[in-house]
N, C-alpha and C positions, 0 to 999 in steps of 0.2 A: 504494500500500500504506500509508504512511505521511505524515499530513498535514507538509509541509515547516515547518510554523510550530513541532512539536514539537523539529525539529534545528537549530533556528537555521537556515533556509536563507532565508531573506526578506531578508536580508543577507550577502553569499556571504564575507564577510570574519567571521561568528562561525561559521562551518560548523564542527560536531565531527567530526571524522572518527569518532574513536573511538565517540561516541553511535551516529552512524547506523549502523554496522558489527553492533554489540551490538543495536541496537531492531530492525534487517532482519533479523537474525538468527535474531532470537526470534521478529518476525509471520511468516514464513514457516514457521518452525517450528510457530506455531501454527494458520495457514490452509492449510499440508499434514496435518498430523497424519500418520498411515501412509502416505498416498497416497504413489504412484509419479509423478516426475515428468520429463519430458523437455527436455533445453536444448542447441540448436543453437551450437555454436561456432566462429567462426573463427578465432582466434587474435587478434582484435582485444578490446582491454583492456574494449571495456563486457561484452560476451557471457563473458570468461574470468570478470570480475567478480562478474557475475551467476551464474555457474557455481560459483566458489569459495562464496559466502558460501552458497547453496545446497543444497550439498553437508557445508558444517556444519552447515547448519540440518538435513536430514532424511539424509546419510550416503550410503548404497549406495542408497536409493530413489531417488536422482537418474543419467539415464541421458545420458551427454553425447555428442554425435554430429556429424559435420563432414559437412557435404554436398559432396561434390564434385560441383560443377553445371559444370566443362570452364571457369570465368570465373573463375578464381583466376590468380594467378602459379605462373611456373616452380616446379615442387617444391612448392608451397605446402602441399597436403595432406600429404602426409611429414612438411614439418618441423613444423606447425603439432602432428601427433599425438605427436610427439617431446616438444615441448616441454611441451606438456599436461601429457603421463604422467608426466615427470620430477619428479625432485625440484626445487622444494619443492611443487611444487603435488600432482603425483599421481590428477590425475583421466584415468580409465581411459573412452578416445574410439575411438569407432565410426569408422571413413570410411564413408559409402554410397557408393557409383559410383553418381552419376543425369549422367551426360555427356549422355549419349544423350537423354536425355527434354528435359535443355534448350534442348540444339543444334536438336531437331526444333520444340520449342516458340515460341522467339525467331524462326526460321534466316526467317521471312515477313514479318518487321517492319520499318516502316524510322522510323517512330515512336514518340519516345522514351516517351511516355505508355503504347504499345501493347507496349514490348517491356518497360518498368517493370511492369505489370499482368499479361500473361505469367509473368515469372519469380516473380512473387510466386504467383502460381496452383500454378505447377509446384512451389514451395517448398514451400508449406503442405500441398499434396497429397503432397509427401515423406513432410513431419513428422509428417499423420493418418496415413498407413499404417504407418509406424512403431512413432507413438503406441498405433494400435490392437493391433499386434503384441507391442507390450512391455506394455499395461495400464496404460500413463500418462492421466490424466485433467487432467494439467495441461503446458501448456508454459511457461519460462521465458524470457524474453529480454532482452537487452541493451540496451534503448529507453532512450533520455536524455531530455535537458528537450530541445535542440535540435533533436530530432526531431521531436517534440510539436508545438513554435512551429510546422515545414513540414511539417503531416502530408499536404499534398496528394503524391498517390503516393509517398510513402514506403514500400516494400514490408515493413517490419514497425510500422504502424500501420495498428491494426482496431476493436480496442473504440471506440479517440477518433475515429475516421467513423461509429460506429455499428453495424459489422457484430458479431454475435451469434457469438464464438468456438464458444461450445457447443454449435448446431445445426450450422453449418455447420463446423466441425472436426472435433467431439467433446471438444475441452479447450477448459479455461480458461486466461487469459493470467495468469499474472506477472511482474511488471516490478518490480524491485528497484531502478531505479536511474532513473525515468523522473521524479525531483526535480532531478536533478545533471548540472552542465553538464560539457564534458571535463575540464576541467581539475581539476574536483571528483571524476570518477571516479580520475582518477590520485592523488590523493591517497589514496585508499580504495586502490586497488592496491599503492601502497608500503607503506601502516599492513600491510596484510595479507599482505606477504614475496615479492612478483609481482616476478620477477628485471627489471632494467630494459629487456631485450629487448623483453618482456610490456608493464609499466607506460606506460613511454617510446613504445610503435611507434604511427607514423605510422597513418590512420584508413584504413579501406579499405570500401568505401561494399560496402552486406550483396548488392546485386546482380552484384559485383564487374563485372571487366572488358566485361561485358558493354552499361554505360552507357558505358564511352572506347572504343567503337566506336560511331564516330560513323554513325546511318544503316544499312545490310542488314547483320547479321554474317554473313559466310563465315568460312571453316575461313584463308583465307591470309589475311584483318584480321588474325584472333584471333592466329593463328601469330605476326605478325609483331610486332605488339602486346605480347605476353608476352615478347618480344624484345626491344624499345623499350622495358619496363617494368623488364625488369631493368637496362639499361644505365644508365638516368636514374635510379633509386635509388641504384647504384652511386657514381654519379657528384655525384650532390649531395645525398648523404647525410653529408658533412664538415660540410655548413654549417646542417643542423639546422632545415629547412624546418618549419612545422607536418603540410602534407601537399605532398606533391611527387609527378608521376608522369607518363605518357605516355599519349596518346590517338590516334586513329586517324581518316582521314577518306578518301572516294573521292579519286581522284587529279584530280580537276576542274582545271583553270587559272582563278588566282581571275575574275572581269571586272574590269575595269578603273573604274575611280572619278578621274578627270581633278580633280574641283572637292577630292575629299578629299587627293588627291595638291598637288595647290596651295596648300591653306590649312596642309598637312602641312609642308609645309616653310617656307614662311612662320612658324609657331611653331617650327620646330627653327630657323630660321637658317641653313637648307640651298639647295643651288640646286635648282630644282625636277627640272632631270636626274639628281638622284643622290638621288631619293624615288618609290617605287612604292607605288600602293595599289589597292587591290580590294575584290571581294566573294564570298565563296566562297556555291555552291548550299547545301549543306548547312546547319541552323540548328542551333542551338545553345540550351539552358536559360537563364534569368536572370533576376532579380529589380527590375521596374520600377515603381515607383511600387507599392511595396511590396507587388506581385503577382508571381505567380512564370509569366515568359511564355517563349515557345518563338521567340530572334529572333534577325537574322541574324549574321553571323560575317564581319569586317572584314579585310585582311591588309594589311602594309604592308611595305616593305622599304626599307632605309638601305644603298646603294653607293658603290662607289666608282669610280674610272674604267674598274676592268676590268672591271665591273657582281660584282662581292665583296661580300657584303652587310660590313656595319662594327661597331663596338661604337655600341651608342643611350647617347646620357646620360637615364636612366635619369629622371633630375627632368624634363627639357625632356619627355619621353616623358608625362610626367603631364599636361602642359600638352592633350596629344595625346586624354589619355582626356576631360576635361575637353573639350574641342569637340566632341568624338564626342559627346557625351552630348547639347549642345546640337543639333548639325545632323543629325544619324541616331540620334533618340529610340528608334528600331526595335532598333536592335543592341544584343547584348549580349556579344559578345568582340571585342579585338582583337588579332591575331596578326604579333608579329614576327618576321621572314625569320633565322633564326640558317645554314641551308646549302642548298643544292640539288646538284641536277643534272640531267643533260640529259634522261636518259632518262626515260618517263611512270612513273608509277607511284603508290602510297598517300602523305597528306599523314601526316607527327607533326606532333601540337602535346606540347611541354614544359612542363609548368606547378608551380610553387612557390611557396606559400602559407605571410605568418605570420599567425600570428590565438592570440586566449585562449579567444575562445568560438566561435567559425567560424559567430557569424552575421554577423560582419564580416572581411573578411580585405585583407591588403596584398600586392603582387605583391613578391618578395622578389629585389631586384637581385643576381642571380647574376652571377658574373665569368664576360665574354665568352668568354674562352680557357676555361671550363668548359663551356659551352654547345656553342661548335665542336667541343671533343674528344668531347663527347655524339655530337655530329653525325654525325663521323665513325665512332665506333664502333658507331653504330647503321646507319651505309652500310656497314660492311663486314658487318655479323650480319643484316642486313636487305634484300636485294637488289630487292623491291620498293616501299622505300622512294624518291621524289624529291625531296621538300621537307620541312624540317625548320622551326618555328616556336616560338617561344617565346610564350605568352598572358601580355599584359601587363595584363591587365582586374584590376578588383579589384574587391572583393565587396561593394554591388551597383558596376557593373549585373552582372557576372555572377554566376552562382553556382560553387560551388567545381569539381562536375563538370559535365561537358557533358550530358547529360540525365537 
């Protein structure tokens, strides 16, 4: 909408909040005119963002709507239209119920590309019927700068691939915010009175849970998943993660890896009986030689004599990712052992990320006795949970989610 050279963003240290706030204001005010417009929200700060300034620029012609597509958290639709409505904000949101359409849509996939380009189908086919139902000619959305950088399957990036919003929708796209990296929207969120719930929350990827089910979703992943998602925010939301959360995998037994198990402990200073490593079937997303590939997924585990897995030092642990890189160029996570048990069942992986712009991010040394009481709380809420892991990868080679 707005060339970034006019807001000082060429340098993210003269950024005016207050400029851009005022000039977005105004060009959408001016490139809606009457028009009716539509904006999908989910309570994440770039789409509320987007929503807000929008909503002053053209008023009651802005029509705001949450999709429930069955891949959000516990409650999320509720609280998300709670919050909305309230004061200070006050924008009045639709839920649509589309469970059903996504569950049938995704339920074939076990490919993450193939289950990213699904839901993005099923999405936009929401948004056009809608759209047509209500006389919107335009949708709004929440696209950042770091979206933009990975537009490959991104599921709300279209015009920057090329695809033609207005034939194949019926609207055009607006994007208020597709100059500003996160840390720049949050500053736009607090200028403009977005209570810190809002401003502050963690990022929650627009396909939601449906990419940290690693591989086929069924109805008992997702169950158990929104289960392991609430317990690990609970739990390591004191220490103020960038983004932190829970992910899901078949219940495989990883294979065994003897040469990475040896060199593994030779950089810890461990004896090689009290170091496991593997390779899990399923693959994982990541960013390799500055390409974004689909590769395999590492497990390791640190015990002790009564095979208990232990606390990693966290540093020697780096030394760890650092070889990976050199002798398995292929991989793109590695997974430490935080609990198991006997019986078979689905893997978590827990992951906590700090980062400013999340094209780079560090794995964030959580305290062990936080990770176990995760564990545990997730083996009692979660009964076909077995193996619990912490991803100790940092961004590259991986990327933030699993596909």
């Amino acid at each position: 909408m707005l060339d970034p050279a006019l807001l000082g963003l060429s340098r993210m240290e003269d950024f005016d909040v207050s400029a851009f706030i005022d000039l977005q204001i105004q060009t959408i005010k001016e490139s809606l005119g009457e028009e009716k417009a539509l904006v999908a929200v989910s309570g994440g700060v770039d789409s509320t963002v987007s929503a807000v300034l929008t909503r002053r620029a053209i008023g009651d012609n802005l029509l705001c709507v949450f999709i429930d597509d069955n891949f959000m958290r516990l409650g999320e639709a509720e609280q998300v239209k709670i919050m909305l409505s309230s004061e200070p904000l006050s924008l009045p949101v639709e839920v649509l119920n589309e469970r059903q359409r996504f569950m049938d849509a995704l339920s074939d996939f076990n490919d993450a590309d193939d289950k990213r380009e699904a839901f993005s189908e099923k999405f936009y086919q929401a948004l056009r019927e809608k759209a047509e139902l209500e006389g919107c000619n335009y949708l709004v959305q929440g696209t950042i700068k770091a979206d933009i950088d990975e537009t490959k399957n991104r599921h709300n990036i279209l015009e920057q691939i090329g695809i033609d919003t207005v034939e194949k929708y019926g609207f055009k796209i607006i994007e208020p915010l597709k100059t500003l990296y996160k840390h720049q929207v949050r500053a736009v969120a607090r200028e403009i009175g977005m209570p810190p719930e809002l401003s502050e929350r963690q990022p929650f990827p627009g396909p939601g849970l449906s990419i940290r089910v690693v591989g086929q979703i069924t109805p008992e992943k997702l169950d158990e998943l929104k289960k392991a998602t609430f317990i690990v925010e609970e739990q390591l939301d004191p220490y103020s993660p960038s983004q932190y959360f829970a992910a899901i995998f078949s219940g495989e037994t990883p294979k065994e890896l003897k040469v990475l198990r040896r060199d593994a402990a030779k950089i810890l200073g461990m004896s090689e009986n009290r170091v496991r490593a593997g390779i899990l079937g399923e693959k994982a997303t990541g960013i390799i030689n500055d390409k974004r590939v689909y590769g395999t997924i590492l497990t390791m585990a640190l015990i002790d004599s009564g095979d208990h897995s232990i606390q990693p030092d966290y540093e020697k642990i780096k030394g760890i990712s650092g070889y990976i890189g050199d002798n398995y160029p292929e991989a793109t996570r590695l997974l430490l052992l935080v609990d198991k048990k006997e019986t078979p069942g689905f893997i978590v992986s827990i992951r906590a990320v700090k980062t400013r712009d999340f094209r780079t991010v560090e794995v964030m040394p959580i305290p062990w006795t936080t990770l176990k009481e995760a564990a545990i709380k997730i083996f009692d809420s979660c009964p076909n949970v077995s193996r619990i892991y912490y991803d100790i990868t940092p961004k590259p080679p991986a990327t933030i989610e699993y596909e």
